[in-house]
VEXDO-41028 format. One record per atom (N, C-alpha, C): residue in three letters; x, y, z; atom name. Coordinates in pm, whole numbers, plus 50000, padded with zeros to 5 digits. Layout:
// VEXDO-41028
ATOM  code      u      v      w  site
ATOM   Ala      X      Y      Z    CA
...
END
This chain:
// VEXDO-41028
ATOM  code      u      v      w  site
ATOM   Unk  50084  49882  50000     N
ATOM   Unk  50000  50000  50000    CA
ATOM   Unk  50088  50124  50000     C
ATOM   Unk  50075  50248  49884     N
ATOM   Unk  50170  50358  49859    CA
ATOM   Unk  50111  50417  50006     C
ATOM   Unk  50205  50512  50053     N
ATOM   Unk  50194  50637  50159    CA
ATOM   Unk  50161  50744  50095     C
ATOM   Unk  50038  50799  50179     N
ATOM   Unk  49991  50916  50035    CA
ATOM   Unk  50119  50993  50098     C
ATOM   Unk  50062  51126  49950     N
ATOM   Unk  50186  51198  49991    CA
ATOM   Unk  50141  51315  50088     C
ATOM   Unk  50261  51352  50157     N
ATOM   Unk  50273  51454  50270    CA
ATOM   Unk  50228  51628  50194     C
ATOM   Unk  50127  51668  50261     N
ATOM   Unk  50077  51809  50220    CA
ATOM   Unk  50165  51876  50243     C
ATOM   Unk  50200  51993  50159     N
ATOM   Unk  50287  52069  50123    CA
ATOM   Unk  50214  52224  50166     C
ATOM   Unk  50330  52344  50154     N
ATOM   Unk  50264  52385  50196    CA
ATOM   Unk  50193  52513  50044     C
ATOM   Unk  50059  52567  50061     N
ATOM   Unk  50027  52615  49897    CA
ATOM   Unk  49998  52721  49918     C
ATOM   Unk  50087  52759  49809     N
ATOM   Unk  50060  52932  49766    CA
ATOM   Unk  49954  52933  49675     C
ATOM   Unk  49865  53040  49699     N
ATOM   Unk  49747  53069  49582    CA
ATOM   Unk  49833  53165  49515     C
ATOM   Unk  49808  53150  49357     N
ATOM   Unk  49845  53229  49269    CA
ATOM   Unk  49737  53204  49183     C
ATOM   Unk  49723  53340  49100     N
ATOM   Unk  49642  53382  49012    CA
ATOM   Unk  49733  53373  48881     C
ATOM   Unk  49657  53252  48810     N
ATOM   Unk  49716  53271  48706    CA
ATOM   Unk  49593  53255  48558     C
ATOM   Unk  49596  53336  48487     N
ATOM   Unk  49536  53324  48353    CA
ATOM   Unk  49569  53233  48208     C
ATOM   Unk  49444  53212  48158     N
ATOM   Unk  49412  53119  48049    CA
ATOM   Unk  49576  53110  47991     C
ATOM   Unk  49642  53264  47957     N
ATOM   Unk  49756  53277  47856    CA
ATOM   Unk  49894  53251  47936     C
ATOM   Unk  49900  53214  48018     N
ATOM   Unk  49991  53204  48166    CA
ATOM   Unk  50024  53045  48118     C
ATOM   Unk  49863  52975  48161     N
ATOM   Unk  49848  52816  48193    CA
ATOM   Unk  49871  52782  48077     C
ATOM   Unk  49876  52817  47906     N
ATOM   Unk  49885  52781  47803    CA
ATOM   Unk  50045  52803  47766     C
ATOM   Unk  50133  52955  47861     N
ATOM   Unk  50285  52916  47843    CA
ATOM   Unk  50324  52811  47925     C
ATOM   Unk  50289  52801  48016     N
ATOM   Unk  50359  52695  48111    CA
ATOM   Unk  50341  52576  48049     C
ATOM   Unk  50218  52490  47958     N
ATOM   Unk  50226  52393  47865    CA
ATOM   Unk  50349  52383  47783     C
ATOM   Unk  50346  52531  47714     N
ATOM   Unk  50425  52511  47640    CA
ATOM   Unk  50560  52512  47647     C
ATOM   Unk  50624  52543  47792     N
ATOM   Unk  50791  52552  47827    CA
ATOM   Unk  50786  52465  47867     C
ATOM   Unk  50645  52310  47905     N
ATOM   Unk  50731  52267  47972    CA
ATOM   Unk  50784  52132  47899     C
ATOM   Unk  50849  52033  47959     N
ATOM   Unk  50969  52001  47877    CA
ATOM   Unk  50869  51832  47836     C
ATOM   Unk  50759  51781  47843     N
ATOM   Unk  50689  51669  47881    CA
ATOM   Unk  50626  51647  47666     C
ATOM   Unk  50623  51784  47634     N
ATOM   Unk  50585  51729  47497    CA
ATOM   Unk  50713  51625  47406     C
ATOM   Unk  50765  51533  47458     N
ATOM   Unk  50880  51528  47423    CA
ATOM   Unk  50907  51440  47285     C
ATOM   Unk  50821  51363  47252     N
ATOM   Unk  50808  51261  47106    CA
ATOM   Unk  50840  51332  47017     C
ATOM   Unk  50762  51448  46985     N
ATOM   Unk  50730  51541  46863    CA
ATOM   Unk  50783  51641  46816     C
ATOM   Unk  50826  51703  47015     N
ATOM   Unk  50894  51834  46968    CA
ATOM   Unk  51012  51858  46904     C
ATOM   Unk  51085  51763  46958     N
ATOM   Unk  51207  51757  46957    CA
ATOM   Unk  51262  51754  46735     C
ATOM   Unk  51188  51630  46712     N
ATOM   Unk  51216  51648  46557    CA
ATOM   Unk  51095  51548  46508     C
ATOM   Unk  50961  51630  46467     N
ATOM   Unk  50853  51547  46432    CA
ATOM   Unk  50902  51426  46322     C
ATOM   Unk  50960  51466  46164     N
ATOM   Unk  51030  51359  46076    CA
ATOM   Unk  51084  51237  46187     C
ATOM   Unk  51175  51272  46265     N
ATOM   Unk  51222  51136  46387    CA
ATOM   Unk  51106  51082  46380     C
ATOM   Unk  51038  51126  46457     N
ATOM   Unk  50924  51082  46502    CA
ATOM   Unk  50858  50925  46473     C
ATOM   Unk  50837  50975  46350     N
ATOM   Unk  50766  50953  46224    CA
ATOM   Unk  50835  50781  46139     C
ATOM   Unk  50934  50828  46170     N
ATOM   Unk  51046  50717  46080    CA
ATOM   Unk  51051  50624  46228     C
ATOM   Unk  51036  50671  46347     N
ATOM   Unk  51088  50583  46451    CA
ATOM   Unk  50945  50505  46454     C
ATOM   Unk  50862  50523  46398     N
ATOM   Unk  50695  50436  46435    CA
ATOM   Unk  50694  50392  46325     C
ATOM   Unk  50768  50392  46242     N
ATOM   Unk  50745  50329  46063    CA
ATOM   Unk  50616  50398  46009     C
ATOM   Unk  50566  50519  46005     N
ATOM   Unk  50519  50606  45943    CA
ATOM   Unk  50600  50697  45798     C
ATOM   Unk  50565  50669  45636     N
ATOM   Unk  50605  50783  45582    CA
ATOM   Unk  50560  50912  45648     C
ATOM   Unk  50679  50967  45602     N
ATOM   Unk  50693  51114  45625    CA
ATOM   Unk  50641  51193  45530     C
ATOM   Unk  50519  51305  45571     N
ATOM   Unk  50468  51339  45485    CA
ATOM   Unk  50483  51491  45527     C
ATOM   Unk  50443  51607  45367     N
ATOM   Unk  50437  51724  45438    CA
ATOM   Unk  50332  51751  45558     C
ATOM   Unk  50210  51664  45495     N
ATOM   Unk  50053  51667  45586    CA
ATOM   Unk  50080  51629  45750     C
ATOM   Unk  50129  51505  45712     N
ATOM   Unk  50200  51461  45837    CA
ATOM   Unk  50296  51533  45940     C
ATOM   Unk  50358  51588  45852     N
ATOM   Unk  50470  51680  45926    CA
ATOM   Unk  50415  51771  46003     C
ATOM   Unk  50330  51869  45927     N
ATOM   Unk  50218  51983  45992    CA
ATOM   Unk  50141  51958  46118     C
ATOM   Unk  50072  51825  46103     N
ATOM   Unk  49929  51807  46177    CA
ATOM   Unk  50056  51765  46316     C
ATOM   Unk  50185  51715  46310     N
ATOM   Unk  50232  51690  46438    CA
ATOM   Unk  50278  51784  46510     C
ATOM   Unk  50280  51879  46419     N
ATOM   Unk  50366  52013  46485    CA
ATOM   Unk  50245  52098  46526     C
ATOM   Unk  50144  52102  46528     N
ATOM   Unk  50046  52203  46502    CA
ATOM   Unk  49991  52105  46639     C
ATOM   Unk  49978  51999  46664     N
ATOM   Unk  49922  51909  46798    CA
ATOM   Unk  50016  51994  46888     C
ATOM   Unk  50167  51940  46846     N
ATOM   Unk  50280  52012  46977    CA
ATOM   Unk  50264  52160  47000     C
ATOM   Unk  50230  52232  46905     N
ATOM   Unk  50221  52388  46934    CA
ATOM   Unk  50087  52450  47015     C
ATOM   Unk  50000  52352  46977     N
ATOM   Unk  49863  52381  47024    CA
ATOM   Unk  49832  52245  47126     C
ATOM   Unk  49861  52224  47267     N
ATOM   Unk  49792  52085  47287    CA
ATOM   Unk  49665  52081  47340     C
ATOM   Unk  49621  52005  47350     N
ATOM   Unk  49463  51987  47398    CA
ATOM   Unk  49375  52016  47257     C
ATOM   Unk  49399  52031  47185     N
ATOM   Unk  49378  52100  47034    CA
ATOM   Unk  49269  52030  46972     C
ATOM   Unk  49121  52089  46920     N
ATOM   Unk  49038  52029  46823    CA
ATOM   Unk  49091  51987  46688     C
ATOM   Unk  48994  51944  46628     N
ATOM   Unk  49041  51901  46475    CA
ATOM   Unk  49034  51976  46394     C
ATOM   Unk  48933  52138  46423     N
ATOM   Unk  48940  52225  46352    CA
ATOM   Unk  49062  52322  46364     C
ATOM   Unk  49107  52340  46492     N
ATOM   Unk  49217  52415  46562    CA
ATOM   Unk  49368  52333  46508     C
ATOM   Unk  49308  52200  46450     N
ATOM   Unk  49513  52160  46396    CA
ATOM   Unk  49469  52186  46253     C
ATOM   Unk  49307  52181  46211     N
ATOM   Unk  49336  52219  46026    CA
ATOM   Unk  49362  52337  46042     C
ATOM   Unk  49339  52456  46084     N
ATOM   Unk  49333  52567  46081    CA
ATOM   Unk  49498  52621  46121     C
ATOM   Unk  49567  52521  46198     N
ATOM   Unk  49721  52566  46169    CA
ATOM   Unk  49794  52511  46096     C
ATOM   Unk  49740  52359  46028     N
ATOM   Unk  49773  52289  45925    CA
ATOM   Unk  49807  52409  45798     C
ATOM   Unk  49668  52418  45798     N
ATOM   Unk  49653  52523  45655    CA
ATOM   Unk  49736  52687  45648     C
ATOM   Unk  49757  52711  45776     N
ATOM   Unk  49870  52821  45739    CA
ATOM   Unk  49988  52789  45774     C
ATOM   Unk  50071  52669  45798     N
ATOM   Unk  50188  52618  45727    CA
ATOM   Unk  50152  52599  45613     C
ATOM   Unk  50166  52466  45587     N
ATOM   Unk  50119  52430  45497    CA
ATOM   Unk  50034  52453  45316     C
ATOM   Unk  49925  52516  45336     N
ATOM   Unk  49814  52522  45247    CA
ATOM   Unk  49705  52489  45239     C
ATOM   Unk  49651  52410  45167     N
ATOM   Unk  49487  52347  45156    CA
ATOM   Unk  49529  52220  45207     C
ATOM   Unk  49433  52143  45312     N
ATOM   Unk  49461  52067  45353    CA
ATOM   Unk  49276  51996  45349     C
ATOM   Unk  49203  51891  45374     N
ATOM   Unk  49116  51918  45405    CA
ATOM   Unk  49094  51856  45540     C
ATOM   Unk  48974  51894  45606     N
ATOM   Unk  48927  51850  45699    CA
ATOM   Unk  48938  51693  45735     C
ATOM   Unk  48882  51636  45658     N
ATOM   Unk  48920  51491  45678    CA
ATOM   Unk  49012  51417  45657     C
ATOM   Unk  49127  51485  45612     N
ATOM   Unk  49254  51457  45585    CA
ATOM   Unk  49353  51468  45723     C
ATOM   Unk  49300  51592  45768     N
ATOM   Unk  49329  51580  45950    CA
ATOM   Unk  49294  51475  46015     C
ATOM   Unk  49135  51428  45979     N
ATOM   Unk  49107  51325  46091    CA
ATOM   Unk  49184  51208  46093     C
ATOM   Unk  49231  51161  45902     N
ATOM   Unk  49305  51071  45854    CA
ATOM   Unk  49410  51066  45947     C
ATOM   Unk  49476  51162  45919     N
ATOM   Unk  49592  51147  46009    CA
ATOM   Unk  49630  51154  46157     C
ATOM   Unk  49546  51221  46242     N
ATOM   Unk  49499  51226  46350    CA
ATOM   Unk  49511  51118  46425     C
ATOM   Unk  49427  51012  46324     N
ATOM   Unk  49383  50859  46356    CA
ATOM   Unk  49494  50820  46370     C
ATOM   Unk  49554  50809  46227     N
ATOM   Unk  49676  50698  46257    CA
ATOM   Unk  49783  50725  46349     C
ATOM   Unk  49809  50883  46374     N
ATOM   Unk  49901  50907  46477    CA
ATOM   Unk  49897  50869  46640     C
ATOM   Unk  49772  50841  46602     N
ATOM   Unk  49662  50807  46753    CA
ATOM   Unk  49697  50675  46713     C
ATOM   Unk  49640  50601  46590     N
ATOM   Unk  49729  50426  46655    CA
ATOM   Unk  49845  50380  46663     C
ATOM   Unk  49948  50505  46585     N
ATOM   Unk  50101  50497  46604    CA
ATOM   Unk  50150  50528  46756     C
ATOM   Unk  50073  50599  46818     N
ATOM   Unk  50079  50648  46983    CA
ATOM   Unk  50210  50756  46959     C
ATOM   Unk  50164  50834  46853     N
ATOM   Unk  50231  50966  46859    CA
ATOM   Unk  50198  51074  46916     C
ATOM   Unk  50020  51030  46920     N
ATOM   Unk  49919  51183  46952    CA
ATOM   Unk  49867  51059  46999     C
ATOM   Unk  49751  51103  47107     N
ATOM   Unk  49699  51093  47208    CA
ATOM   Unk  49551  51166  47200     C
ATOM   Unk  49447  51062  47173     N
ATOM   Unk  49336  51166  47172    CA
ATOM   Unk  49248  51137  47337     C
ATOM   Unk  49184  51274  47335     N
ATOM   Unk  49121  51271  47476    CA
ATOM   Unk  48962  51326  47443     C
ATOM   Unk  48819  51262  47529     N
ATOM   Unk  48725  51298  47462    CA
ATOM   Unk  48620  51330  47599     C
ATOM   Unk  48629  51393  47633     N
ATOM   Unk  48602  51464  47740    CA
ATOM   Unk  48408  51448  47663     C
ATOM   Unk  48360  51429  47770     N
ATOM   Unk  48184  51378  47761    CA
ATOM   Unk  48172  51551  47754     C
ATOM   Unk  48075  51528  47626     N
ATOM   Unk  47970  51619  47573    CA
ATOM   Unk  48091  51755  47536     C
ATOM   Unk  48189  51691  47477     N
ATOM   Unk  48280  51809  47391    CA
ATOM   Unk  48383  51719  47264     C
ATOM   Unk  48401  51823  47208     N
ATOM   Unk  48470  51784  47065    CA
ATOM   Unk  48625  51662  47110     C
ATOM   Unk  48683  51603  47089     N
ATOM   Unk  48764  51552  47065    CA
ATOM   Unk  48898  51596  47087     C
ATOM   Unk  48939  51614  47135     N
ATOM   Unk  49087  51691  47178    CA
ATOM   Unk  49227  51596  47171     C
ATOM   Unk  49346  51690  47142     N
ATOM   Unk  49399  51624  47069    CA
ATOM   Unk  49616  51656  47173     C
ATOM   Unk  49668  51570  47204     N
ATOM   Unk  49814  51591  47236    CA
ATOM   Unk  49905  51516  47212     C
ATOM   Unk  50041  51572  47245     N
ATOM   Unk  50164  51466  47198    CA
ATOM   Unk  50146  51408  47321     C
ATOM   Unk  50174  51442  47459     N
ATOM   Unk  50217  51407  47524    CA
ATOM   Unk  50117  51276  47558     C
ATOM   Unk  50226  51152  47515     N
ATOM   Unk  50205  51026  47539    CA
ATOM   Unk  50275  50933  47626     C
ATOM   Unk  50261  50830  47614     N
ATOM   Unk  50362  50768  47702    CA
ATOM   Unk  50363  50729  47867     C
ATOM   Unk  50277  50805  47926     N
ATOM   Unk  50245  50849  48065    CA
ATOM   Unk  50126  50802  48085     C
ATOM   Unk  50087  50831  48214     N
ATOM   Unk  49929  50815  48198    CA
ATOM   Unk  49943  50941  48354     C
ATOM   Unk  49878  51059  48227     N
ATOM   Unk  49864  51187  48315    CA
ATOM   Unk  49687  51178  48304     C
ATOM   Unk  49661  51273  48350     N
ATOM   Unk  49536  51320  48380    CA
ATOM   Unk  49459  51443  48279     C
ATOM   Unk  49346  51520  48307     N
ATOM   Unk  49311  51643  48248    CA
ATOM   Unk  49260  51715  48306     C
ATOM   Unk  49264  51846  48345     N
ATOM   Unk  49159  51919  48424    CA
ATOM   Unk  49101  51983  48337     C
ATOM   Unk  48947  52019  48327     N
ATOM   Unk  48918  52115  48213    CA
ATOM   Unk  48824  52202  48283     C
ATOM   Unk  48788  52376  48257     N
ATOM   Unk  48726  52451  48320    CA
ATOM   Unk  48570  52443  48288     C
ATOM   Unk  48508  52428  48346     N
ATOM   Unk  48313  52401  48272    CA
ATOM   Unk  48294  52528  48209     C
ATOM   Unk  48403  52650  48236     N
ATOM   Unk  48352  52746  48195    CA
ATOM   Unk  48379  52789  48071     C
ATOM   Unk  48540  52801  48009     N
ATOM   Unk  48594  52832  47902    CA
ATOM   Unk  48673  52714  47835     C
ATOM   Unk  48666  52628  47890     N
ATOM   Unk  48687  52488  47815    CA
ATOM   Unk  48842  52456  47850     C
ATOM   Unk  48966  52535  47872     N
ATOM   Unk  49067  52529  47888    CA
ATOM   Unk  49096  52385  47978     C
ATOM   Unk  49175  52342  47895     N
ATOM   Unk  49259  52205  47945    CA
ATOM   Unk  49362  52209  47948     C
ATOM   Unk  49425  52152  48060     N
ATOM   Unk  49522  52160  48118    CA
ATOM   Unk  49597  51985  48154     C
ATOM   Unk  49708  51929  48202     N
ATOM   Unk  49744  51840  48242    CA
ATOM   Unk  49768  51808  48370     C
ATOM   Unk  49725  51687  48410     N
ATOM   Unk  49748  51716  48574    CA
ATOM   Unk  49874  51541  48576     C
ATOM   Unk  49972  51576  48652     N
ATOM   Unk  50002  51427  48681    CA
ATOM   Unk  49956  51321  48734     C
ATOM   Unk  49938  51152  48744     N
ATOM   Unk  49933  51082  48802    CA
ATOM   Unk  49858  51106  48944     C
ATOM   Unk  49759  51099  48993     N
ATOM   Unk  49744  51130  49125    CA
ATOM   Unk  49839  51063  49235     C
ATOM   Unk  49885  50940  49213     N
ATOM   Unk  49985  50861  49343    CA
ATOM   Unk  50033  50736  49233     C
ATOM   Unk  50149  50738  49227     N
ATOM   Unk  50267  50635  49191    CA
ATOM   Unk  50251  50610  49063     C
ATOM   Unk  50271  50478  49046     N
ATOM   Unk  50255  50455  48876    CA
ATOM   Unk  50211  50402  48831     C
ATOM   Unk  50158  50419  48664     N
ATOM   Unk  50038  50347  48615    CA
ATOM   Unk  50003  50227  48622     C
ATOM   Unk  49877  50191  48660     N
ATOM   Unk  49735  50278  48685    CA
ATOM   Unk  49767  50378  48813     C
ATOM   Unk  49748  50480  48818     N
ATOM   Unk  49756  50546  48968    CA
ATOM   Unk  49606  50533  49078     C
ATOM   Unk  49529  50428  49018     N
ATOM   Unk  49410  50448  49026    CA
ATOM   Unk  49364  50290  49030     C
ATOM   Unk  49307  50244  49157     N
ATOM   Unk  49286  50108  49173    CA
ATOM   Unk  49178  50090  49185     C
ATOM   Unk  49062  49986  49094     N
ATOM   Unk  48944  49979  49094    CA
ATOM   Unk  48928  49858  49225     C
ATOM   Unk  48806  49917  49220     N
ATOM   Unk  48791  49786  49316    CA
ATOM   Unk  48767  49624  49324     C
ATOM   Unk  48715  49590  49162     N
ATOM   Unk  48706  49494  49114    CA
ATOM   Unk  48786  49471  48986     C
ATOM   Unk  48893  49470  48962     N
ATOM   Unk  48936  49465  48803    CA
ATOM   Unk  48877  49330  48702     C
ATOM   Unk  48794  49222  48745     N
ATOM   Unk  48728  49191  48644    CA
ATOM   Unk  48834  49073  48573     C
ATOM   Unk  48951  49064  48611     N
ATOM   Unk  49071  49040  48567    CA
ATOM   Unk  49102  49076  48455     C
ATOM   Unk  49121  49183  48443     N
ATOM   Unk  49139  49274  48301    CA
ATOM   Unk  49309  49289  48378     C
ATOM   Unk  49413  49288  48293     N
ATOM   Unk  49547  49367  48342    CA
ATOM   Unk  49491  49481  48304     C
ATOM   Unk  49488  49607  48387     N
ATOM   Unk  49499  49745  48383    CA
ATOM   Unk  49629  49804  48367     C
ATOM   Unk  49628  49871  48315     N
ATOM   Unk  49762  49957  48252    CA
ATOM   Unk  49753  50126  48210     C
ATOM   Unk  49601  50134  48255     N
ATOM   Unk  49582  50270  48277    CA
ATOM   Unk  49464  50281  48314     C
ATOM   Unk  49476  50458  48364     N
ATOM   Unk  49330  50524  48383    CA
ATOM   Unk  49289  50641  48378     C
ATOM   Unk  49207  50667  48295     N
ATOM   Unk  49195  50794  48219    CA
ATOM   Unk  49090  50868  48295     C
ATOM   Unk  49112  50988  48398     N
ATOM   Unk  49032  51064  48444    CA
ATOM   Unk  49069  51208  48419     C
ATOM   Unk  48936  51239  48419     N
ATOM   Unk  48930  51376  48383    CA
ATOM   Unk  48876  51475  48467     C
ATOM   Unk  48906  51558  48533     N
ATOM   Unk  48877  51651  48682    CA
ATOM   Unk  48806  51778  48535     C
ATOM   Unk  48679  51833  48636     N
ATOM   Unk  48633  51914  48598    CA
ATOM   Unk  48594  52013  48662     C
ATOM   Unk  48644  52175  48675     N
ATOM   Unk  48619  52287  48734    CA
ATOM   Unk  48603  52394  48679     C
ATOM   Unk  48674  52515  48779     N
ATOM   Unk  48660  52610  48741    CA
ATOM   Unk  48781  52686  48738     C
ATOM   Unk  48857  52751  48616     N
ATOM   Unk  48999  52803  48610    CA
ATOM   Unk  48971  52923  48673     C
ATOM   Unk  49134  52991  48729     N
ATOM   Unk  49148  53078  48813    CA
ATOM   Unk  49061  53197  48770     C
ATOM   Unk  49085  53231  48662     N
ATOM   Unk  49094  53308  48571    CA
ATOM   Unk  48923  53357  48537     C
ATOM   Unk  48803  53227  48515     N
ATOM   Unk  48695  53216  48525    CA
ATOM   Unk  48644  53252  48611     C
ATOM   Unk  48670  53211  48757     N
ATOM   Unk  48652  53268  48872    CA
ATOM   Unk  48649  53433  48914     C
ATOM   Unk  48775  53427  48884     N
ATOM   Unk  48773  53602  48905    CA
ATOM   Unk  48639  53677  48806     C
ATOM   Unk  48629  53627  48707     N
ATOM   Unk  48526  53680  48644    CA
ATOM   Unk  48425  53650  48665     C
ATOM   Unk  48371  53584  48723     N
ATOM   Unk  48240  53556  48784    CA
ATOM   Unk  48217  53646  48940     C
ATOM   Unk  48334  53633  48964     N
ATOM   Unk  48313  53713  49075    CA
ATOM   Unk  48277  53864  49104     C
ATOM   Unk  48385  53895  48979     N
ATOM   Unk  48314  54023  48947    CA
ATOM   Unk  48200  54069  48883     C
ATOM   Unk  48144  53990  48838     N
ATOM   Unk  48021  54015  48762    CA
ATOM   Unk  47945  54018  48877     C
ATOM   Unk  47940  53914  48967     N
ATOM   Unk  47834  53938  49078    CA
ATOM   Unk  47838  54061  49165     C
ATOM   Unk  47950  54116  49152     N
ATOM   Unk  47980  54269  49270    CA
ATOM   Unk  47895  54410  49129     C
END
């Protein structure tokens, strides 16, 4: 049985939508893709395509990302791309376990590199912003059912749902 862990002590900080979206992006966990998408690509026995090339870089630049939000940066690298040409590839990068799709009940399909792990998601009910949370305690599954059914488990995909800092403050002020 793990020892939970020892409470720390917490600073509240206020931080906003464009804050929580740099800190994604400095931090060092997108690591498959960023580094050199072509690698990538050749290391999963995937051709290398321009389409291909785009839709991985455009996941790493944008994560949590819809399918309209990677055509829409597809297409200004890139060019004309179409819509279902994203999903095409989307897919297979999702069964290559390059990208990582996440489908959060009663919203679009969302989309990241960061694979490999088995992290978490927090998302705001209010402005949709998703975020990554680690492992709650040790390592995958971090999360022990009570009956496994005898299934080997090897993961568990939860998704925390609130309210970002950022949302808050604005609600708050609306009520004053």
């Amino acid at each position: 049985k793990q020892q939970p862990r020892p409470k720390q002590a917490r600073r509240r900080r206020r931080i906003g939508q464009s804050q929580i979206f740099d800190l994604i992006q400095s931090s060092s966990y997108n690591l498959l893709v960023s580094r050199d998408p072509a690698k990538s690509l050749r290391e999963h026995g995937v051709q290398i395509t321009a389409q291909r090339l785009a839709v991985l870089r455009a996941v790493s630049a944008r994560p949590h990302c819809t399918v309209d939000a990677v055509a829409e940066d597809v297409r200004a690298d890139i060019g004309a791309i179409s819509r279902q040409a994203v999903y095409d590839t989307l897919g297979m990068l999702v069964e290559k376990g390059l990208v990582r799709r996440i489908q959060p009940a009663g919203a679009a399909a969302r989309f990241e590199d960061r694979v490999g792990d088995n992290h978490h998601h927090l998302i705001c009910r209010t402005c949709g912003i998703t975020v990554d949370i680690d492992c709650a305690v040790g390592a995958a599954p971090c999360l022990t059912p009570d009956g496994d059914g005898q299934f080997q488990i090897d993961e568990a995909e939860v998704i925390y749902w609130g309210t970002c800092p950022e949302c808050r403050v604005k609600a708050s002020a609306e009520k004053d």
